[in-house]
C-alpha positions in Angstrom: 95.1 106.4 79.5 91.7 107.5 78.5 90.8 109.4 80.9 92.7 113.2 80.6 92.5 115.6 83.7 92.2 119.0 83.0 93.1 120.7 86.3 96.3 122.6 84.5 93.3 124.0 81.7 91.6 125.0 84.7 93.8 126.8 86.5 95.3 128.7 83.9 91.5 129.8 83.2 91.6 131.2 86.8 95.6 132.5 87.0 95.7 130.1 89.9 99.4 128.8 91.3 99.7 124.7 91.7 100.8 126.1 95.7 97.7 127.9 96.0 95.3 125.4 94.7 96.6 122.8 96.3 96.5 124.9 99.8 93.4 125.6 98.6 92.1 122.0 98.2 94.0 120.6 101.0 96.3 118.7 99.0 100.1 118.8 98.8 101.7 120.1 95.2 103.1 116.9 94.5 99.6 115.0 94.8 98.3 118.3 92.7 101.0 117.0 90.4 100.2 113.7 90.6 96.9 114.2 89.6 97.6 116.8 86.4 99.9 114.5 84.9 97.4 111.9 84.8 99.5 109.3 87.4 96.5 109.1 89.6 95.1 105.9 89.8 91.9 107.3 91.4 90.7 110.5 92.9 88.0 110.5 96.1 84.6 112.4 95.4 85.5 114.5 98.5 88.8 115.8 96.9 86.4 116.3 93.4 83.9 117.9 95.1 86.6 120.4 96.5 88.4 121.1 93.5 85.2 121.8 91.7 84.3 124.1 94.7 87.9 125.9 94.5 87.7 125.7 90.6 83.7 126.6 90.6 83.3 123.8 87.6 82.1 120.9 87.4 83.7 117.0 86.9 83.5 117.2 83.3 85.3 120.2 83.4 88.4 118.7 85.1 88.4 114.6 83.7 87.6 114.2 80.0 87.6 110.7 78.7 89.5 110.3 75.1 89.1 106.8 73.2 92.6 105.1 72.5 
């Protein structure tokens, strides 16, 4: 796929747990999971706009698009 997510990068930047980032966001670990392993087949701006909030980044900083 593409497009890369880079929430794992992120949150390792920050010493952040998947539990607490997920609490966080309001999203359960296994969509948190869902989304770092790149499984997600689309992600609403709202949850974006709260993981860059939580994260204090910005999109590019979490999805990263890689040519094939």
């Amino acid at each position: 796929m593409p497009i890369v997510v880079r929430i794992d990068v992120e949150l390792a930047k920050r010493k952040m747990s998947v539990g607490e980032f997920a609490e966080r966001v309001g999203l359960t670990p296994a969509n948190v999971a869902v989304l770092k392993n790149g499984r997600a087949k689309a992600v609403r701006f709202s949850t974006l706009e709260a993981m860059c909030r939580v994260l204090n980044c910005q999109p590019g900083d979490l999805l990263e698009y890689v040519e094939e």
